[in-house]
Biotite code that builds the C-alpha atoms (Angstrom):
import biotite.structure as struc

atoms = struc.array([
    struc.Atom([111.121, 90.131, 125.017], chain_id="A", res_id=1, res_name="UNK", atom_name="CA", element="C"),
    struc.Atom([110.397, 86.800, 123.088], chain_id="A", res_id=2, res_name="UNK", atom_name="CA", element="C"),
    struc.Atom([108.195, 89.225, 120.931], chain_id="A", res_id=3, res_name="UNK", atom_name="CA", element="C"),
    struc.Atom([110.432, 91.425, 120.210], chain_id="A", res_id=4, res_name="UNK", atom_name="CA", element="C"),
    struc.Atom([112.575, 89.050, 118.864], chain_id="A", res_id=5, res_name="UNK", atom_name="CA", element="C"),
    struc.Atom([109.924, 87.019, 117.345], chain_id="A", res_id=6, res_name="UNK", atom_name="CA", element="C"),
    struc.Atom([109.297, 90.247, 115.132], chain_id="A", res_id=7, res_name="UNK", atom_name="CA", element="C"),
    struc.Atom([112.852, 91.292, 114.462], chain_id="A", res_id=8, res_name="UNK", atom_name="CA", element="C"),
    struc.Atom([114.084, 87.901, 113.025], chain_id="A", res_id=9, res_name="UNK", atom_name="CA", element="C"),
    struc.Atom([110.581, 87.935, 111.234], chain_id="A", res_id=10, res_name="UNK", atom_name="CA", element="C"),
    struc.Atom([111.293, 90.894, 109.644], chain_id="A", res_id=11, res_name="UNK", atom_name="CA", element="C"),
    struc.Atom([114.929, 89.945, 108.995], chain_id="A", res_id=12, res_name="UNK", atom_name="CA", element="C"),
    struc.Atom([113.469, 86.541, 106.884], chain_id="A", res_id=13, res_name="UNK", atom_name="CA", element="C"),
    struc.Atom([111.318, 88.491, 104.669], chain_id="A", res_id=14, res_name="UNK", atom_name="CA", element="C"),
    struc.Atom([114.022, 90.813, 103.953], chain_id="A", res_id=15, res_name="UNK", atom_name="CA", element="C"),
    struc.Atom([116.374, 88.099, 103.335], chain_id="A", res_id=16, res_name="UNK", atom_name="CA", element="C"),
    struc.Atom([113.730, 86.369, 101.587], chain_id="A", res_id=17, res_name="UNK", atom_name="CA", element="C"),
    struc.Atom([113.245, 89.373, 98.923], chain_id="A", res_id=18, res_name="UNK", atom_name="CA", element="C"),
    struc.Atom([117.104, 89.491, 98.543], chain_id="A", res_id=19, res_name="UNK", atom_name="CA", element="C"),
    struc.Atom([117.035, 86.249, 97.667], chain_id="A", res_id=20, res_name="UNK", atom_name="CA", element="C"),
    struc.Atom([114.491, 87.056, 94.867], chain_id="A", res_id=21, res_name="UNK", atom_name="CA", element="C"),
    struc.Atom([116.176, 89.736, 93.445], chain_id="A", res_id=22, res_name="UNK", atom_name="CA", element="C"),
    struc.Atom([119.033, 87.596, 93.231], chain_id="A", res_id=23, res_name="UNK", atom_name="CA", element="C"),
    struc.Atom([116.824, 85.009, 91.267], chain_id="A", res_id=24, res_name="UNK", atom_name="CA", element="C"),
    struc.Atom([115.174, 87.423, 88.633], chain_id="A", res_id=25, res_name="UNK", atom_name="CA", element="C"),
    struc.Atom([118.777, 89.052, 87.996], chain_id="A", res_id=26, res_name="UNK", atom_name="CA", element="C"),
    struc.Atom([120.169, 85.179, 87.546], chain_id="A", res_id=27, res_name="UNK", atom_name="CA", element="C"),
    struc.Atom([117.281, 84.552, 85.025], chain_id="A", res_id=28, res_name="UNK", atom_name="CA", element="C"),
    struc.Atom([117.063, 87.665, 83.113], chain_id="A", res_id=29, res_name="UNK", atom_name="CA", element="C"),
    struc.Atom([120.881, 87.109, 82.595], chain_id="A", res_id=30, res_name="UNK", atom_name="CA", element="C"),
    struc.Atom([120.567, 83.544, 81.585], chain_id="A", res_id=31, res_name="UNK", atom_name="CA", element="C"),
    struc.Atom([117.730, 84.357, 78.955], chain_id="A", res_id=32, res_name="UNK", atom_name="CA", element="C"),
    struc.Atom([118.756, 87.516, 77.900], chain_id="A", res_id=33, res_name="UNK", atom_name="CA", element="C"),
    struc.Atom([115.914, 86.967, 74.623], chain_id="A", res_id=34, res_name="UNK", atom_name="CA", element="C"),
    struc.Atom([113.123, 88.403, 77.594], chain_id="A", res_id=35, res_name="UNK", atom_name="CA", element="C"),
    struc.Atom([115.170, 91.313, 77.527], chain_id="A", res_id=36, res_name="UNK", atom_name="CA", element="C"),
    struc.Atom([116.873, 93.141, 80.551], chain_id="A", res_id=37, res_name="UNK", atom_name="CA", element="C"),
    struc.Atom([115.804, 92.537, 84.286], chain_id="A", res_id=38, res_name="UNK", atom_name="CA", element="C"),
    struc.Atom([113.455, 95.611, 84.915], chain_id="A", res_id=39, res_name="UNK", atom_name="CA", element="C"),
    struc.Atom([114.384, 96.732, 88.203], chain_id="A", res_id=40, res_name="UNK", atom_name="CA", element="C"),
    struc.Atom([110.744, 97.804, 90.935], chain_id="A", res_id=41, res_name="UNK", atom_name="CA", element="C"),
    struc.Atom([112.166, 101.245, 91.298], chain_id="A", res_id=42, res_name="UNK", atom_name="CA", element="C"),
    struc.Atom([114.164, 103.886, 89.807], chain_id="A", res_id=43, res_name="UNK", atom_name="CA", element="C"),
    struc.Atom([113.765, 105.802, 86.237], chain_id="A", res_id=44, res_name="UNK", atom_name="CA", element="C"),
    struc.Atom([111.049, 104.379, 83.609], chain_id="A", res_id=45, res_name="UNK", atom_name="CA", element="C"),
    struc.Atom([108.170, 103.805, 86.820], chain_id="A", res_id=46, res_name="UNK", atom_name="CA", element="C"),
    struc.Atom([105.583, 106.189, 88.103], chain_id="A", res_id=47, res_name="UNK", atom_name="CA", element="C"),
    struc.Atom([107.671, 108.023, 91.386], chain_id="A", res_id=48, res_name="UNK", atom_name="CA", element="C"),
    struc.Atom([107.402, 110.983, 92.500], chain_id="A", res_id=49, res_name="UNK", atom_name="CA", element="C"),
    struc.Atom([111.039, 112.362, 91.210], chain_id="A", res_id=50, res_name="UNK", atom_name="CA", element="C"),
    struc.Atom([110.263, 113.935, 88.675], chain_id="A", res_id=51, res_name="UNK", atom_name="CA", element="C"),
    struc.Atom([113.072, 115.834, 88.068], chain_id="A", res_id=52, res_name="UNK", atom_name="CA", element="C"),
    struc.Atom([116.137, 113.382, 88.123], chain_id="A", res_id=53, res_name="UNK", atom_name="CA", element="C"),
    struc.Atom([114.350, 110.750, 85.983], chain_id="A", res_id=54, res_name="UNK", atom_name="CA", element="C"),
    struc.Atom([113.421, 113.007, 82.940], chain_id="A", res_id=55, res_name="UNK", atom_name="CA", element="C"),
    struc.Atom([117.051, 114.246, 82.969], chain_id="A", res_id=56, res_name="UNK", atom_name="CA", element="C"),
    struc.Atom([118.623, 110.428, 82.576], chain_id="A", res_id=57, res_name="UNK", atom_name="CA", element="C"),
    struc.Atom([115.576, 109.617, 80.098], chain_id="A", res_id=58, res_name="UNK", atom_name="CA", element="C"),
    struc.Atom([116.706, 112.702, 77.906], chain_id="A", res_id=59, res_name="UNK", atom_name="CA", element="C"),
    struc.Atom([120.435, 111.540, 78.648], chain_id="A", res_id=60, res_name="UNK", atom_name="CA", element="C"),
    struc.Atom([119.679, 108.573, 76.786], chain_id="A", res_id=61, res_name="UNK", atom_name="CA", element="C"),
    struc.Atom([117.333, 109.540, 74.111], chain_id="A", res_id=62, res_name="UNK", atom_name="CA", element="C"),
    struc.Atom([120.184, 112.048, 73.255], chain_id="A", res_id=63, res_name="UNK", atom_name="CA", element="C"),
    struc.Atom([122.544, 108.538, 73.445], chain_id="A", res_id=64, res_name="UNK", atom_name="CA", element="C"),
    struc.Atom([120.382, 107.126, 71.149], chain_id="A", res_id=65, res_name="UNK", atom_name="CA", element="C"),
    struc.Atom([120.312, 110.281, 68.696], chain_id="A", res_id=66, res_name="UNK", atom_name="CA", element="C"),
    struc.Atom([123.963, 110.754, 68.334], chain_id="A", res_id=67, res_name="UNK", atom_name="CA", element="C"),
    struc.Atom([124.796, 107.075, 68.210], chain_id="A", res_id=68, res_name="UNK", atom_name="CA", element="C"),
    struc.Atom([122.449, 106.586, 64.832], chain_id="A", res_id=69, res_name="UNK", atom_name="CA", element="C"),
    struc.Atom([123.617, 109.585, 63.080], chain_id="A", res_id=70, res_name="UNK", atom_name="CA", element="C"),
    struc.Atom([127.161, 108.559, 63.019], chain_id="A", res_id=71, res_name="UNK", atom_name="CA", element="C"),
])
């Protein structure tokens, strides 16, 4: 039993722990917004396997982009 909860409030702290990271890098990237945005570890722009949903949102915006500079 002591293992078992050994493990589960282990697993809790690095969870909390990588919250609380996040929550860093977001603070930063706002404060110094000359770095540029805060690049988030997943979603659209990395290598996943989605292939689909991530090339519509990239074409979303390059069509964004298109419109927004012609007018």
């Amino acid at each position: 039993m002591t293992t078992y909860l050994i493990a589960a409030g282990l697993i809790f702290g690095v969870a909390t722990l990588w919250v609380g990271i996040q929550h860093a890098y977001r603070r930063f990237a706002w404060r110094h917004p000359e770095f540029g945005p805060a690049r988030e570890a997943f979603g659209c722009g990395m290598a996943c396997t989605c292939d689909d949903p991530c090339e519509k949102q990239k074409q979303r915006i390059r069509n964004r982009n298109k419109t927004s500079n012609s007018i």
